[in-house]
C-alpha positions in Angstrom: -19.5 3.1 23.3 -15.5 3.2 23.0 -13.5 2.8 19.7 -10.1 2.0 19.6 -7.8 1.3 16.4 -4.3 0.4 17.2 -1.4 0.4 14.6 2.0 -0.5 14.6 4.4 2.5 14.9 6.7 1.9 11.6 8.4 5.5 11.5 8.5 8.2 13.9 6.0 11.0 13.4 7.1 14.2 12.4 5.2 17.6 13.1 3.3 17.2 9.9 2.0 14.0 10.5 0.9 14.3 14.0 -0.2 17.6 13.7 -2.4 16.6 9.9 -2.9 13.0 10.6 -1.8 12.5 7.1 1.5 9.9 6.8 4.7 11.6 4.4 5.9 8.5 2.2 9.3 8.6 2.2 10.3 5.4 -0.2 11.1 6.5 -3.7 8.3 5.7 -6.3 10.3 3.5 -8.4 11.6 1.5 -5.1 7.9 1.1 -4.5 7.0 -0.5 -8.1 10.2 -2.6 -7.8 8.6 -4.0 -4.2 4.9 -4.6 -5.7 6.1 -6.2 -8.9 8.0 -8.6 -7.0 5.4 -9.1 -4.6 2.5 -9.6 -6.9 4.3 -12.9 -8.5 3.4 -14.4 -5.2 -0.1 -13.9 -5.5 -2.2 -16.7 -6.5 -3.4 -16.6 -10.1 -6.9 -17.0 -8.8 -7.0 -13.7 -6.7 -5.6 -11.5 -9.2 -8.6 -9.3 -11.0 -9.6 -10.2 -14.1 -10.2 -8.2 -17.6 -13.5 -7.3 -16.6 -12.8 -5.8 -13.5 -12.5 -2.1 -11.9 -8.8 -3.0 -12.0 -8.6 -3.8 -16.0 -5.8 -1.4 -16.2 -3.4 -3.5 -14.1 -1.6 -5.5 -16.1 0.8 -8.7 -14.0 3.6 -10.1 -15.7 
C-alpha cells in the first residue's frame, strides 16, 4: 500500500525546513491578523462557532 500527499511549493525550502520538516513562517504576526480579520468578514454568519463552542474565545467583528 502506497501513500502519497502532494502540496503546492509556496516558498523555497531552506536547510531547516528540509532537513526538520518543520515550515519557518516568515509573514509578520500583525500582517497575519490584518489578513484573517479581513478574511473572516467573508465567512458566512452560519459557520462561524458559536458561544458555546471550543472556540468561545474568538471574538468576529
Amino acid at each position: 500500500h502506497w501513500h502519497i500527499e502532494l502540496q503546492p511549493l509556496i516558498e523555497t525550502w531552506g536547510g531547516c525546513e528540509k532537513g526538520s520538516g518543520v515550515h519557518i513562517v516568515t509573514v509578520k504576526p500583525e500582517d497575519a491578523a490584518n489578513k484573517l480579520r479581513k478574511n473572516l468578514k467573508r465567512i458566512p454568519y452560519s459557520l462561524k462557532p458559536s458561544s458555546t463552542s471550543a472556540c468561545s474565545n474568538t471574538h468576529y467583528k
